[in-house]
LONU-418331 format. One record per residue: residue in one letter; residue number from 1; chain; y, z, x of N, C-alpha, C in turn. Coordinates in steps of 0.001 Angstrom, whole numbers, plus 500000, padded with zeros to 6 digits. Example, Ala and Ser with C-alpha at 12.3 -4.5 7.8 and 13.67 -1.06 7.14 Angstrom:
LONU-418331
ATOM;resn;resi;chain;n_v;n_w;n_u;ca_v;ca_w;ca_u;c_v;c_w;c_u
ATOM;A;1;A;494310;507800;513190;495500;507800;512300;496700;507800;513200 .
ATOM;S;2;A;497750;507080;512850;498940;507140;513670;500030;507870;512900 .
***
This chain:
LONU-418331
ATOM;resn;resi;chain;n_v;n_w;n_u;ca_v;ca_w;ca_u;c_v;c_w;c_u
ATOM;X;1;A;178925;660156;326320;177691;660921;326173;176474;660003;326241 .
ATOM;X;2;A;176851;658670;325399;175255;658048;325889;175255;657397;326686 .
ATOM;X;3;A;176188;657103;327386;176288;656463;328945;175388;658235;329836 .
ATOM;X;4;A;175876;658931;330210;175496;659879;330402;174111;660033;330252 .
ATOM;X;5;A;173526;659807;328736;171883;659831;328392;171611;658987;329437 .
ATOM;X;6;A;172019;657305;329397;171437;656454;329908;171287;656644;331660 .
ATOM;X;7;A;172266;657258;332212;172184;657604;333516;171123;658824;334119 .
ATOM;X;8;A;171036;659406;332568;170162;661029;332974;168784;660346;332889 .
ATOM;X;9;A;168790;659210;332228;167485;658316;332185;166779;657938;333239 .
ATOM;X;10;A;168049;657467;333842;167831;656776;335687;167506;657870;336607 .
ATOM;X;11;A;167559;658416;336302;167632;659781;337304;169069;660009;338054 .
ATOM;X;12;A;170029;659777;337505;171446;659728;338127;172404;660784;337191 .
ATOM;X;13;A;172831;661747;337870;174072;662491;337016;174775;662962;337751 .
ATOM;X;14;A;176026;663498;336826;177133;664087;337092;177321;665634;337998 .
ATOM;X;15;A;177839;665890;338940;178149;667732;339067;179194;667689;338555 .
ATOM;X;16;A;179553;669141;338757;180828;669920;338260;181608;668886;339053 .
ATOM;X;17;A;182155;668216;340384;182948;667434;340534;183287;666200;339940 .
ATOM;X;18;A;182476;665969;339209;182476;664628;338559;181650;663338;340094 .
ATOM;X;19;A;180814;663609;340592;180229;662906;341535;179153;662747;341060 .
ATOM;X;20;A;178645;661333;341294;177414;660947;340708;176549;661594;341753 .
ATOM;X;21;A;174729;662156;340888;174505;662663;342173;172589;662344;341426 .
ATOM;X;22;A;171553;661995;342492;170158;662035;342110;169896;663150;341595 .
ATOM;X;23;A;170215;664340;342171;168966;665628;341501;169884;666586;340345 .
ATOM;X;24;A;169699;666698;339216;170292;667185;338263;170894;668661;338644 .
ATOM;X;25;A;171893;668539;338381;173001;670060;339042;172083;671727;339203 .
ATOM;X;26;A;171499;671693;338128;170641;672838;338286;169641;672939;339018 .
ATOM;X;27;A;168681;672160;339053;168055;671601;340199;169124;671543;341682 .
ATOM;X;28;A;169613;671017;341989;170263;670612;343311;171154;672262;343276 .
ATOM;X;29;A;171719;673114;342544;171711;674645;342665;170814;675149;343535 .
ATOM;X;30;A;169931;675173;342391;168358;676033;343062;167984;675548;344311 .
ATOM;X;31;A;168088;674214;344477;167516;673959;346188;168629;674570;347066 .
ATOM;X;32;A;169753;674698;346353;170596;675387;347682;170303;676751;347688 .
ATOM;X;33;A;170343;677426;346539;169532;678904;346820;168333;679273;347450 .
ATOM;X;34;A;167259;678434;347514;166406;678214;348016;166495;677999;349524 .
ATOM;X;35;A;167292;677002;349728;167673;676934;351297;168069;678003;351804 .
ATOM;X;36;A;168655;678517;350585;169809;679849;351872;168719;681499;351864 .
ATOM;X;37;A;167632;681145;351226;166961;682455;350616;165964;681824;351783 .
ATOM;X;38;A;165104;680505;352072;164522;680367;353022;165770;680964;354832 .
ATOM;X;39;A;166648;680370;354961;167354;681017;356217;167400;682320;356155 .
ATOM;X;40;A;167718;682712;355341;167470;684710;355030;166063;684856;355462 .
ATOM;X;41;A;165575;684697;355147;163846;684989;355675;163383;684493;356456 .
ATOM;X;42;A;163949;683113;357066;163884;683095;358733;164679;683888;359954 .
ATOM;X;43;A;165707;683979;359649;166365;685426;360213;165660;686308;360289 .
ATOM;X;44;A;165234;687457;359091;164892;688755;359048;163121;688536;359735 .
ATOM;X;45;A;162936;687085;359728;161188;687175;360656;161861;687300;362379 .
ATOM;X;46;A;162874;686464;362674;163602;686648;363988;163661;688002;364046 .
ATOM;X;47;A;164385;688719;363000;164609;690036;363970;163595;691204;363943 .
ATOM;X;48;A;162602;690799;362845;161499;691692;363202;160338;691498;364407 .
ATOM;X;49;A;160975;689941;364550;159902;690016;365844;160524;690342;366892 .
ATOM;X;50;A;161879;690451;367340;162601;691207;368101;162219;692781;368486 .
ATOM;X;51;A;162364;692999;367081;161659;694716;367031;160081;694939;367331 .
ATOM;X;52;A;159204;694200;366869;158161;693874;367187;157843;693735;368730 .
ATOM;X;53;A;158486;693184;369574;158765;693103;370562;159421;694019;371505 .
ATOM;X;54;A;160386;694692;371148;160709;695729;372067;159641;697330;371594 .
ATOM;X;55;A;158757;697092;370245;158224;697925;369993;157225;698153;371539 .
ATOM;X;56;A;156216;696676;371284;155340;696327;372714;155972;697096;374127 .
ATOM;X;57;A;156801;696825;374016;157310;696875;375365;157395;698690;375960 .
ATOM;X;58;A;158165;699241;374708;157999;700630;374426;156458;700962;374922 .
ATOM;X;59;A;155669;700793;374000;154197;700821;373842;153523;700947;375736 .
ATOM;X;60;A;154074;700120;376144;153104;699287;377286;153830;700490;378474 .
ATOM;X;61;A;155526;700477;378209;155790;701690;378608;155027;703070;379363 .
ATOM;X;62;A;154728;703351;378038;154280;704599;377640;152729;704560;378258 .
ATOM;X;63;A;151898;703256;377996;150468;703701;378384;150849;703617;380067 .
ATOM;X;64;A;151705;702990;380440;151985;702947;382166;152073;704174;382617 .
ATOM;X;65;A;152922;705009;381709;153270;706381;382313;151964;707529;381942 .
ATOM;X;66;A;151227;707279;380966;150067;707492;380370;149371;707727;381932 .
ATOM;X;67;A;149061;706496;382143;147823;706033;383734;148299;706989;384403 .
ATOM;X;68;A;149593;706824;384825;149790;707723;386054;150133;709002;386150 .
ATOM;X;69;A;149866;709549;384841;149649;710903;385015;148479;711247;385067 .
ATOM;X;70;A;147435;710100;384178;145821;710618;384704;145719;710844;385890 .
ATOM;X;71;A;146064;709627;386852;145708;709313;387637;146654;710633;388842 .
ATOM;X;72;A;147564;711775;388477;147851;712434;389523;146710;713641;388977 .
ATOM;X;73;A;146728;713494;387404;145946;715030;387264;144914;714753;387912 .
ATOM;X;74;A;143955;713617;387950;142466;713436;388828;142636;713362;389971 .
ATOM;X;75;A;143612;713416;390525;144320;713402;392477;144024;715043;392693 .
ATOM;X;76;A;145303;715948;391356;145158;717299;391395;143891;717828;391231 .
ATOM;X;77;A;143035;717322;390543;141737;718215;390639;140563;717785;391746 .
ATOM;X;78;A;140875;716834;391998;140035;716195;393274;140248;717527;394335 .
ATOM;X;79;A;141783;717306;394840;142388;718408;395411;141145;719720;395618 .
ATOM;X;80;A;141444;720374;394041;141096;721798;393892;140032;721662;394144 .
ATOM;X;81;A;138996;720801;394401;137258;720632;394470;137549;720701;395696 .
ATOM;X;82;A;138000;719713;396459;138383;719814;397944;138400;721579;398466 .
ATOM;X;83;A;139545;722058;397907;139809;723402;398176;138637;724205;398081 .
ATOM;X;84;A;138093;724138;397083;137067;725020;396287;136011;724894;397646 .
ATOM;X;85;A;135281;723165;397848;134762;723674;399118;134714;724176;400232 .
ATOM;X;86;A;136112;723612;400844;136649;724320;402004;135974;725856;402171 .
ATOM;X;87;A;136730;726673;401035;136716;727803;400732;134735;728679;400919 .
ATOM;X;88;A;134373;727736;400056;133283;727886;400285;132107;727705;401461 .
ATOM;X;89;A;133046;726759;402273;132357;726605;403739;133053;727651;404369 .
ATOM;X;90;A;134475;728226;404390;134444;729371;405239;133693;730699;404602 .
ATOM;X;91;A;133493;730760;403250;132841;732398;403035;131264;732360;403984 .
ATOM;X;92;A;130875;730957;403883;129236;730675;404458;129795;730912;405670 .
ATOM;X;93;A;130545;730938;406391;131007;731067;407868;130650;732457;408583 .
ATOM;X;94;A;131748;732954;407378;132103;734086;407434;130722;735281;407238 .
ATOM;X;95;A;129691;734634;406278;128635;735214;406201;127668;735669;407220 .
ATOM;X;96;A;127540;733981;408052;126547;733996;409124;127623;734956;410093 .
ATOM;X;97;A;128385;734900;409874;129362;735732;411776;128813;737312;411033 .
ATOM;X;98;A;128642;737606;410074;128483;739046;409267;127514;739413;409702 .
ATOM;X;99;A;126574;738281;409453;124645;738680;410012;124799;739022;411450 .
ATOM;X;100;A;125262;738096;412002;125194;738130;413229;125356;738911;414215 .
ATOM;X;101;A;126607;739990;413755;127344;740688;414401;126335;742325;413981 .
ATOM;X;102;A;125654;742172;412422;124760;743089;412225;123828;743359;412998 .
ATOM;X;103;A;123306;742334;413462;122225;741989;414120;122200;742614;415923 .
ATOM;X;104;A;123812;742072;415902;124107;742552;417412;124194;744216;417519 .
ATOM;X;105;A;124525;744433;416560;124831;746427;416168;123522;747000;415889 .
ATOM;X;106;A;122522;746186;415542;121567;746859;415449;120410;746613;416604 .
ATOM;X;107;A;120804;745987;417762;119988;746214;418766;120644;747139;419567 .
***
């Protein structure tokens, strides 16, 4: 036991194996819990940035398919303006041939 004091003095002790060792057993415990509680939480940052990552990807997905549906609905309504004038240049067509033909009936 006071060999023991005198070594716990030095900074030198015993583990459960009987191996001389620098950092006192409870101490040199805790750093291994510590180690293994730090790898646990470097893992679970790995796989959330995994998820994190295919979240993005999802995301970027979605605004892609986003664009190109704007981009057909503003094709489709371009379209219908298109139409709309068309339409409207033949009723004006159709108007003047109306006058015209009045015009001819009434001489």
């Amino acid at each position: 036991a006071m060999a023991q004091a005198a070594l716990g003095a030095a900074g030198l002790h015993f583990d459960e194996l009987n191996k001389l060792r620098v950092l006192e057993p409870e101490v040199a415990a805790q750093t291994a819990q510590l180690r293994e509680e730090c790898r646990a939480f470097v893992d679970k940052t790995a796989e959330f940035q995994k998820i994190v990552g295919s979240l993005i990807e999802v995301v970027d997905q979605l605004a892609k398919a986003a664009e190109s549906e704007k981009m057909k609905a503003i094709g489709a309504r371009n379209l219908l303006k298109s139409i709309a004038k068309q339409r409207e240049a033949q009723e004006q067509q159709l108007q003047a041939l109306i006058a015209e033909k009045k015009m001819q009936l009434e001489r």
